[in-house]
N, C-alpha and C positions, 0 to 999 in steps of 0.2 A: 688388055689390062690384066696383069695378074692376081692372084692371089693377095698377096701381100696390101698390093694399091688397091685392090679392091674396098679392105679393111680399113686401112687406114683413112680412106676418100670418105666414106658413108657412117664410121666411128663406130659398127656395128659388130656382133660376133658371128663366128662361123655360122653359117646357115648350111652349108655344103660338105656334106659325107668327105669327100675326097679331103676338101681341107685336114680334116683333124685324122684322116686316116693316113696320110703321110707317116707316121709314127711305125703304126703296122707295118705298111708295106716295106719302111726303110726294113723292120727286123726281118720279117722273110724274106728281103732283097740280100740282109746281110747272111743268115742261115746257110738259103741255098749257094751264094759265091763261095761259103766255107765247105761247103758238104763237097761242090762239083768242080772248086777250084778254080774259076772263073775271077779272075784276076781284076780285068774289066770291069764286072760288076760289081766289085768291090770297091773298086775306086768311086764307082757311080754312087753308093752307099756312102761311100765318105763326102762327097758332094752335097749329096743329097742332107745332111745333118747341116751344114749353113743353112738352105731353107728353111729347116724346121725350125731352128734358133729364131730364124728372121719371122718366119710366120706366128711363132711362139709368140715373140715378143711385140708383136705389130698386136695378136691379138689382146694381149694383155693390156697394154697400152690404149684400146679401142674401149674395153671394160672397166678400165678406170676413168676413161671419160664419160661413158655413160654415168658411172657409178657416185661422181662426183658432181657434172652438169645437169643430168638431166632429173628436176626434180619432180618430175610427174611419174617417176616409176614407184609401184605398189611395191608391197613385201615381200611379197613372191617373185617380182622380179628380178628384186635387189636381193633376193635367198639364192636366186640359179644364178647372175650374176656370180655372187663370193664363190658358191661351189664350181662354176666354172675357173678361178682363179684360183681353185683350189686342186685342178684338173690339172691344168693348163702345165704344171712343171713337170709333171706324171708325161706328156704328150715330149716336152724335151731331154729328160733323162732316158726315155725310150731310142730318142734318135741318139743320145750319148753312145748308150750301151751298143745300137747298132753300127754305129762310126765304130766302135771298139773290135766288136765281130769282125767286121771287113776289114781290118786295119789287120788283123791275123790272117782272117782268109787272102789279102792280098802277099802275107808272106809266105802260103801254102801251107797254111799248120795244119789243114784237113786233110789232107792226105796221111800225116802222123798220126791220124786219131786213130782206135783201136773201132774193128764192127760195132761194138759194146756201147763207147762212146760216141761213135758217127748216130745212132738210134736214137740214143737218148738226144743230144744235140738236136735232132729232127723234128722227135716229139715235142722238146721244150718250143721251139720252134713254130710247130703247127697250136699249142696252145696260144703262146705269143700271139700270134695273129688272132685267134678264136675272141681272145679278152679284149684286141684292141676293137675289129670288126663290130663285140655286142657293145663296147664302151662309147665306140661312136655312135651307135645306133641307141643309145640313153640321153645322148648330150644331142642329137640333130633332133631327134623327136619330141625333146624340151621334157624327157622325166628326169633331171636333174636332185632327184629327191636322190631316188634310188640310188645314185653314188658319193649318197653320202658315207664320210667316211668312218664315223662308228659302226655303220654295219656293213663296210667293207671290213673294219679289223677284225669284229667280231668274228665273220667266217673265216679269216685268216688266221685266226689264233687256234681255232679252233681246226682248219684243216693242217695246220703248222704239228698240231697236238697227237692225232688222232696215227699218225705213220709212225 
């Protein structure tokens, strides 16, 4: 049983690292097909982004059942609940952007990049993953505070500022 039927069988949310890290992996799947030209794995990246939609949306669909049926959830529940649902588009616009990446890298635009731009592409790339890796590791370990997102902006305004 996959992913997906798992969620939707039991009306629950992600419990499992790997679920919500899909996102991740799709961007450094898409990065490296553009860096190394890897055609193949590009394609595999664009595949890979109907999963995420499907998993997205199964999960989403699972949190609003809870959210609406089950009327023994506390406040805190129903707080990680919303901020999961408030995650949850962040986790499919991620698989967007990397369907995007590999949709170029499978026309070999990495090869066109100059040294200068192939670096930075890589770095952006290795952070990519860094944010998704600590972001599923706040949402599986249930601190769902900490992504809340006033004080995500607030660091973002503020590292947006400071360059």
């Amino acid at each position: 049983m996959n992913t997906v039927d798992r969620h939707r069988r039991r009306g629950d949310t992600p419990s499992n690292r790997a679920d919500l890290r899909i996102g991740g992996e799709a961007m450094a799947g898409a990065t490296h097909a553009l860096l190394s030209g890897d055609r193949e794995l590009a394609k595999n990246v664009v595949e890979k982004d109907k999963a995420i939609d499907t998993l997205v949306n199964s999960i989403v669909n699972a949190v609003e059942l809870q959210l609406i049926e089950n009327e023994s959830l506390n406040i805190a529940d129903r707080r990680r609940l919303l901020i999961l649902l408030r995650i949850l588009p962040e986790v499919e616009r991620s698989g967007d952007l990397a369907e995007h990446i590999a949709r170029r890298a499978a026309r070999g635009l990495g090869v066109e990049m100059s040294p200068r731009s192939r670096g930075l592409v890589e770095r952006m790339g290795e952070v990519a993953s860094t944010i998704w890796r600590e972001a599923t590791d706040v949402i599986v370990d249930g601190k769902l505070e900490a992504a809340v997102p006033s004080k995500i902006s607030t660091t973002s305004s503020t590292t947006c500022t400071s360059h």
